[in-house]
MITORPA-383654 format. One line per 3 residues: their letters; for each residue x negated, y, z negated of C-alpha. Coordinates in steps of 0.001 Angstrom, whole numbers. Layout:
% residues N
A = X:Y:Z; ...
//
This chain:
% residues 492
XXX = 0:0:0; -1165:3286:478; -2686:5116:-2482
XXX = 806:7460:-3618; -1013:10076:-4925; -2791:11217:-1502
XXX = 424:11967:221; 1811:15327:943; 5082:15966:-9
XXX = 6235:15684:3723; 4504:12421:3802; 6476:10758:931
XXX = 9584:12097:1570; 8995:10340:5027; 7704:6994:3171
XXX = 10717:7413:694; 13160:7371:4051; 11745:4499:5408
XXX = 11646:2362:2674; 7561:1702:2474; 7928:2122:-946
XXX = 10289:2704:-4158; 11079:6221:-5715; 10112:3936:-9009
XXX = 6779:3514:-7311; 6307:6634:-6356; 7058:8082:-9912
XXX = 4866:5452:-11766; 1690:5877:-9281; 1835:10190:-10521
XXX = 2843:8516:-14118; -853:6894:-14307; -2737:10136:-12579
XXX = -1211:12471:-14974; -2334:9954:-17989; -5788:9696:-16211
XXX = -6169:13051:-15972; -5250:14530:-19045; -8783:15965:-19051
XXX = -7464:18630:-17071; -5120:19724:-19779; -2484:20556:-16575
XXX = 534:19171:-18306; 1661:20276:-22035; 4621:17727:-21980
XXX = 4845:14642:-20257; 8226:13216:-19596; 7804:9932:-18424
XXX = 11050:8078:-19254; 12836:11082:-17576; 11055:10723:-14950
XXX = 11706:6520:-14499; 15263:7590:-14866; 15561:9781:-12660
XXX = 13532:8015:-9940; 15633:4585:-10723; 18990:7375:-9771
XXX = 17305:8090:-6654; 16603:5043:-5426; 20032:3924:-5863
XXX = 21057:7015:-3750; 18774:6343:-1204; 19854:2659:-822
XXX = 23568:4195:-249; 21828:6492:2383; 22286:9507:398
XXX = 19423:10576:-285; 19559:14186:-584; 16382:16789:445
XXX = 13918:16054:-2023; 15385:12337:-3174; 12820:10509:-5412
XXX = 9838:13071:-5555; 7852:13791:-8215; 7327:17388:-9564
XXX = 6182:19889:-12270; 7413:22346:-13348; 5510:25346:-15012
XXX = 6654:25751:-18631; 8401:29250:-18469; 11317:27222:-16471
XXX = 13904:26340:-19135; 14922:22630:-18732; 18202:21450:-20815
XXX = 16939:19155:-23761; 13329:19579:-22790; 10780:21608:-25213
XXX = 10464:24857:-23613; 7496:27038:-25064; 5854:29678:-22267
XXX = 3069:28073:-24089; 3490:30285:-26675; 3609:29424:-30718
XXX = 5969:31461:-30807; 8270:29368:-29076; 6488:25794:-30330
XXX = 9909:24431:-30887; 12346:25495:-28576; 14709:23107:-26845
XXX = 16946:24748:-24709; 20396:23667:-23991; 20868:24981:-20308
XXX = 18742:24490:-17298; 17351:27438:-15360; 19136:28211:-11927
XXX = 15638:27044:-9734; 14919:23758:-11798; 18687:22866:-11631
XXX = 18535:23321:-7756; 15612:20954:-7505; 17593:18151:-9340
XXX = 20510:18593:-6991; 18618:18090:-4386; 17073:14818:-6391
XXX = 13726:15606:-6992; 12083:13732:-10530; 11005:15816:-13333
XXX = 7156:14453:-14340; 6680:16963:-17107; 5883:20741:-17784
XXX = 2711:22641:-17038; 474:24774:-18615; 408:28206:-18412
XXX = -1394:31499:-19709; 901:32527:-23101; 4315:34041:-21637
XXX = 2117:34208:-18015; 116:36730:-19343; -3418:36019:-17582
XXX = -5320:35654:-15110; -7229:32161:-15862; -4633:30419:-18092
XXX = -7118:30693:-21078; -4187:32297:-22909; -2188:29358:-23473
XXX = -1737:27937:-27494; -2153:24449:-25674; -5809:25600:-24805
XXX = -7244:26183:-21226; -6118:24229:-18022; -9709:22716:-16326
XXX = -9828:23015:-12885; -10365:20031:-10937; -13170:21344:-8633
XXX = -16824:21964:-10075; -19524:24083:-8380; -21771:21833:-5966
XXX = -24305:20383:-8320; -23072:21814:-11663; -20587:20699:-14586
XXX = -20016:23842:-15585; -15923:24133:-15960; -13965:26244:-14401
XXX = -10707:28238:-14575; -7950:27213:-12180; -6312:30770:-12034
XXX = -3915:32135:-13616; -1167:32194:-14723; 266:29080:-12955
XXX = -2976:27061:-13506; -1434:24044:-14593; 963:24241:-11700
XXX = -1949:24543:-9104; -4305:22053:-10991; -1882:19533:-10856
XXX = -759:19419:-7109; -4950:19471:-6271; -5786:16777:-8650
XXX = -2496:14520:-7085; -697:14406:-10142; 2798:15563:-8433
XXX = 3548:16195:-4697; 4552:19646:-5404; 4939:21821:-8350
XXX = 6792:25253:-9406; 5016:28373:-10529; 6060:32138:-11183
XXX = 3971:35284:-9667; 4363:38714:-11140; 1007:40096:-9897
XXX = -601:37045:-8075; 123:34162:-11010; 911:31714:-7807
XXX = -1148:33041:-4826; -4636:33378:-7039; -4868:29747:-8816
XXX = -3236:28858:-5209; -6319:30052:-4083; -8588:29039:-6627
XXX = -7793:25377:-6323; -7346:25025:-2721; -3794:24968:-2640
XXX = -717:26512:-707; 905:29049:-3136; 4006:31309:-1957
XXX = 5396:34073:-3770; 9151:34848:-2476; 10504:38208:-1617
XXX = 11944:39424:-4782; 15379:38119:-5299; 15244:34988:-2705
XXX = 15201:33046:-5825; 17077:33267:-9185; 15262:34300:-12208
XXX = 18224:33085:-14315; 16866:30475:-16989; 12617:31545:-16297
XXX = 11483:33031:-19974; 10987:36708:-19024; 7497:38728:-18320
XXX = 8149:41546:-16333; 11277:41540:-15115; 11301:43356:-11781
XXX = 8411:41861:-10654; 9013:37944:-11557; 9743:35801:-9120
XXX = 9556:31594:-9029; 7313:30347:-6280; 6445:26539:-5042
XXX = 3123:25192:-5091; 2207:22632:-2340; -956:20616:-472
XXX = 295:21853:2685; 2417:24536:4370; 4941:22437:5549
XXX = 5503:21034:1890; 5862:24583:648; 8571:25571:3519
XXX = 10206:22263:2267; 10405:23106:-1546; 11140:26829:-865
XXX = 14350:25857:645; 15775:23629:-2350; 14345:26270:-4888
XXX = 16012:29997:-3085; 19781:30799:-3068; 22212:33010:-3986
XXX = 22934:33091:-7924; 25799:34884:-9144; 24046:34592:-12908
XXX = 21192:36633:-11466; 21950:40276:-10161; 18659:40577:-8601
XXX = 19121:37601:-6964; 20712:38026:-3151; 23626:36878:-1309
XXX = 21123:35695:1527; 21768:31868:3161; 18460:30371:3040
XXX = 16728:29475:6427; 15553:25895:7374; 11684:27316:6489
XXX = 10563:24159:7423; 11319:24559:11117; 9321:27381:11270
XXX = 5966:25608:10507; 4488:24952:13861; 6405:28022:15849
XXX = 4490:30122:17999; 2873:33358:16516; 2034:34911:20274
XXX = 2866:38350:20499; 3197:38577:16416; 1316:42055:15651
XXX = -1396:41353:12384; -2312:43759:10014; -5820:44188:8693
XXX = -5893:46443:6121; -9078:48442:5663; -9004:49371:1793
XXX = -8972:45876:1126; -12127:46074:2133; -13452:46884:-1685
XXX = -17529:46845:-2637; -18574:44316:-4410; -16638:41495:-2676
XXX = -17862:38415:-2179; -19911:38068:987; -18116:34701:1430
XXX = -14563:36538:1440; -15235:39054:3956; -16762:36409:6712
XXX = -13174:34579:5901; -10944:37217:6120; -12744:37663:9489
XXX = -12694:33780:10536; -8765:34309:9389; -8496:36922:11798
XXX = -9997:34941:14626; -8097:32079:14180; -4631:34333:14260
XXX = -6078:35473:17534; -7006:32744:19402; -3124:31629:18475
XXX = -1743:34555:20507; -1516:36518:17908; -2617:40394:18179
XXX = -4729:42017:14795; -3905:45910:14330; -6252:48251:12071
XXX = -3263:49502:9571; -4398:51816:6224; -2035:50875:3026
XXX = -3852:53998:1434; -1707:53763:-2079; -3403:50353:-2662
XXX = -6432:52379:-4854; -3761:52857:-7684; -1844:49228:-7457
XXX = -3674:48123:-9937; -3200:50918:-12887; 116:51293:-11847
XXX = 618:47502:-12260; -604:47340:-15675; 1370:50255:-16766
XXX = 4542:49063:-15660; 4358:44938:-16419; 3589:45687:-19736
XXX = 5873:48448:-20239; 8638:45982:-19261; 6913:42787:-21146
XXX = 7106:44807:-24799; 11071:44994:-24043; 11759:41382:-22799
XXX = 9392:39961:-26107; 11368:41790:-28451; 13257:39466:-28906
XXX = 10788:37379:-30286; 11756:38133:-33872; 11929:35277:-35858
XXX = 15954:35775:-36659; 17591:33628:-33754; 15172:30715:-32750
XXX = 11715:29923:-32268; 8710:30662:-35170; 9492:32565:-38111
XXX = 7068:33558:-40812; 8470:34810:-44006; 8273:37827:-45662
XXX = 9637:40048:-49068; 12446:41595:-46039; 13396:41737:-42734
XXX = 10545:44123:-41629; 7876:41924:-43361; 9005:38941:-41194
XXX = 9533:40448:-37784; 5363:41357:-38441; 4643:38312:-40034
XXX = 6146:36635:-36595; 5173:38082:-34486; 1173:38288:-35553
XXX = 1522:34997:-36109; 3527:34129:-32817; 1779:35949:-30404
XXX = -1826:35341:-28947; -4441:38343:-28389; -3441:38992:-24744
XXX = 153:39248:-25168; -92:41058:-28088; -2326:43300:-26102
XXX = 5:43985:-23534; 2854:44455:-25964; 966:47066:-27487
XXX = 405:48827:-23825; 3830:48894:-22924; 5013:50089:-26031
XXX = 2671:53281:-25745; 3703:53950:-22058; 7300:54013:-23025
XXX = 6800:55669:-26669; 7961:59650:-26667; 5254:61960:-24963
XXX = 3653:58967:-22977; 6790:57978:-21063; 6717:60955:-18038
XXX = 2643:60518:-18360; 2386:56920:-17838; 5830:54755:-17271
XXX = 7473:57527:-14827; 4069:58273:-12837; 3500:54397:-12263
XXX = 6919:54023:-10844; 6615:56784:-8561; 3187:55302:-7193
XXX = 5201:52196:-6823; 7708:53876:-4631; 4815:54622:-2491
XXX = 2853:51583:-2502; 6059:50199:-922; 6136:53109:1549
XXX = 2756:52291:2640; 4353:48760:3725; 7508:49950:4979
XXX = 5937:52529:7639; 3763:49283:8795; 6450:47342:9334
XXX = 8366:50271:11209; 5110:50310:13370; 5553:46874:14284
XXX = 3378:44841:12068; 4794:41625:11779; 2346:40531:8553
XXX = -728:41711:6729; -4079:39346:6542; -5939:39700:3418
XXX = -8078:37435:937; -6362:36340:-1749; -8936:37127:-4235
XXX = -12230:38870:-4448; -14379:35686:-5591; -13891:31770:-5792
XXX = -12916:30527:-9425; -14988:31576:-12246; -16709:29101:-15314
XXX = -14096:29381:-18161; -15328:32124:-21075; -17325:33837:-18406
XXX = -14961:36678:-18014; -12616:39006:-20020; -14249:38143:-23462
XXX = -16098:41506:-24000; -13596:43446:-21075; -10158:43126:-20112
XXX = -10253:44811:-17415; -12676:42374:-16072; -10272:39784:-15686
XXX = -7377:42291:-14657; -9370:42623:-11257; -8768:39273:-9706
XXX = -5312:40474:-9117; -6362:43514:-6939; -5334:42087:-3447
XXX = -2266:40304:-5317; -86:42831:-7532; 506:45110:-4490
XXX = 2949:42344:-2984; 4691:42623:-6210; 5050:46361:-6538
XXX = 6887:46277:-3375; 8910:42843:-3730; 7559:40960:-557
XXX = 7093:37569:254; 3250:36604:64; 1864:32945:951
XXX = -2325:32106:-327; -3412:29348:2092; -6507:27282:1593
XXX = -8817:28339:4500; -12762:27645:3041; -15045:26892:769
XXX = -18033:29220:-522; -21696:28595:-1025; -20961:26534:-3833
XXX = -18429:24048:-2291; -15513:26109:-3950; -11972:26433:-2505
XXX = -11091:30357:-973; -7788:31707:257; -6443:33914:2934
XXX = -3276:35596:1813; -304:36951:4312; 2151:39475:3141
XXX = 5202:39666:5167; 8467:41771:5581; 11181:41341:2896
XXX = 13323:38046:3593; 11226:36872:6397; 9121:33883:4803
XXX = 9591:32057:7815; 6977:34340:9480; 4808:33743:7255
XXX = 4967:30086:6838; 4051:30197:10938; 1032:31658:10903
XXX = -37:29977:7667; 473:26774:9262; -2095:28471:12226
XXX = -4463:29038:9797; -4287:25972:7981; -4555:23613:10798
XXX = -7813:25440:11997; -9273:25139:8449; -7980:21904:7442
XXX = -7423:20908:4126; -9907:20945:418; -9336:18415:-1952
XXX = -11591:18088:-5374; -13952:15170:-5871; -12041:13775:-8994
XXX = -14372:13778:-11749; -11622:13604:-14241; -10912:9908:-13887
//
């Protein structure tokens, strides 16, 4: 039989269909990765006899024929995703014990369409990072090493577990969130496919809150065609969500493998930042070519506003972060600490709850918004979001189809080496990420290299608002001319 693990999601679904093999099988082959690779620290919670359950459901359907569009496939799911009867935690203490009786809106559409919960992933605390060092369940390990070295490294953040799993094999696909780049950079960093959604193509109903007009839930996938495949069971309408729009969801699938001739590309020239990687700037190049020699035309565009994404970014997640936690208070569930009063165990809680970097950010946003700082900080930010998406929306009137940029300025990083002494270190692997964000557009990382040291690098496209298809079409050009980067498993 062929070894489970090394298909693509496409490929078992296929296998499923034609009866090579058992949903049961399927299930049980991820089962003994995940427990062989536990090394990687991807998964906090492992739900195996959910999982046997609900492949042993699927099977049954398939035998009837009804197999439904992702019937008998094993998944994770990132553990800010509320699952009914599951432990819940945004790998926060704060939240250690939380069971949750409802499902979340994306999870639930997953199940519908038969897909087999594996377990939940790690996660920076509340997806608050950029490395998913954050976490109370300690870091996730990536599974690729530098050529020659043992040194271990980050998978990105904050959907590292989400990424580390679906490189390692432990599930054919997996579910992350982005705010400012917390699917496309440990997309990138692991040699994965990562897409972030236009904001709103899929309900935020049931995810535990960041930042919440930036949040948005995101597949993880081997391939391109995988990630069209789970995008589709994951987007729709949600009346429960306001954000969330009355769109009908495209067959994304059929747009892997379209034609991109004629499609206008542009190339940005402030991404162009110093102190990039030489590596990253002969990809974004090779990226370009590649786009090209598919038809495709590359345009010179300037996205001048992109200077102050960053600031801006970290003015107004936080700003909105220090209003969704506060309801972390130790009165209606999760950790409490007590205290001589009321007040006394809110800050008992909450010191106790929280890690460094949330408590950090809470302490950001609550200054931005305070009286005096508000017009200064919160208002300005907002404005120079307005533009940001300005800067997009005049492209796009121009005729640019999509923009081609790296995904991040550097392959992944040893874990410890950065942010210790300097936040702001580790803030700056999001500055070719948050823009997409800022101004709610889809955004797809595809693996397209590896660096000096035999590391994984991404090319990201950014697309208009509501047309992921595009995007999935030339990331499937770009993918087929780089092939794909899996890890030497060292974890086993």
């Amino acid at each position: 039989m062929t070894n489970l693990t090394a298909l693509t999601l496409a490929q078992a679904r296929s296998g499923l269909r034609r009866k090579d093999f058992s949903a049961v099988e399927l299930v049980e082959a991820h089962l003994d990765a995940v427990a062989a690779a536990r090394a990687l620290n991807a998964f906090v919670l492992e739900t195996p006899d959910r999982a046997r359950d609900m492949a042993r459901a699927a099977d049954a359907r398939l035998a009837k024929g009804e197999g439904a569009a992702l019937e008998g496939l094993p998944l994770g799911i990132k553990d800010l995703f509320c699952t009914e009867g599951i432990r819940t935690t945004a790998c926060s203490r704060i939240l250690e014990s939380f069971v949750p009786a409802y499902e979340s809106t994306v999870t639930a559409n997953l199940w519908r369409d038969g897909a087999v919960l594996l377990g939940k992933l790690n996660n920076d605390e509340f997806a608050m990072g950029s490395s998913n060092e954050t976490s109370c369940f300690g870091p996730v390990v990536s599974p690729w090493r530098r050529r020659g070295s043992d040194v271990k490294l980050v998978p990105g953040g904050s959907s590292g577990g989400s990424a580390a799993a679906v490189a390692a094999g432990l599930c054919v696909g997996a579910v992350g969130t982005d705010t400012g780049g917390s699917i496309r950079q440990p997309a990138a960093f692991c040699g994965v496919v990562g897409m972030k959604p236009t904001y709103g193509r899929c309900s935020r109903w049931g995810i535990v809150a960041f930042a919440s007009s930036l949040d948005q839930a995101g597949p993880f996938s081997r391939t391109v065609r995988d990630c069209a495949i789970l995008l589709r069971s994951m987007a729709g309408h949600d009346a429960k969500d306001t954000t969330c729009v009355d769109l009908s969801v495209p067959d994304y699938e059929r747009a892997v493998g379209a034609s991109v001739k004629g499609m206008r590309i542009g190339i940005p020239k402030e991404y162009r930042m110093s102190g990039m990687a030489a590596d990253i700037e002969t990809l974004w190049q090779q990226g370009a070519r590649w786009l090209k020699d598919a038809g495709a035309e590359m345009v010179d565009i300037s996205l001048p506003m992109t200077k102050y994404a960053l600031p801006a970014y970290y003015i107004v997640a936080p700003a909105e972060a220090s209003s969704n936690l506060a309801r972390y208070d130790g009165v209606r569930y999760g950790l409490r600490v007590g205290g001589r009063d009321i007040i006394e165990m809110y800050e008992r809680t909450r010191a106790a709850g929280f890690g460094k970097e949330v408590r950090r950010r809470i302490m950001i946003g609550t200054y931005v918004l305070s009286a005096g700082y508000y017009d200064a900080y919160y208002l300005r930010a907002q404005k120079v979001r307005t533009l940001i998406k300005r800067d997009f929306e005049e492209c796009f009137a121009a005729g640019i189809d999509a923009v081609l940029t790296p995904t991040t300025p550097s392959a992944a990083f040893g874990i410890g080496e950065k942010g210790r002494a300097d936040p702001i270190e580790m803030y700056l692997n999001d500055v070719f990420t948050v823009t997409v964000n800022m101004a709610g557009l889809p955004g797809i990382s595809v693996p397209s290299g590896l660096d000096a040291q035999g590391l994984p690098l991404g090319l990201q496209l950014i697309g208009r608002p509501f047309e992921e298809e595009t995007l999935f079409a030339l990331g499937a050009v770009i993918e087929q001319a780089a092939g794909m980067f899996q890890p030497q498993p060292w974890w086993c």
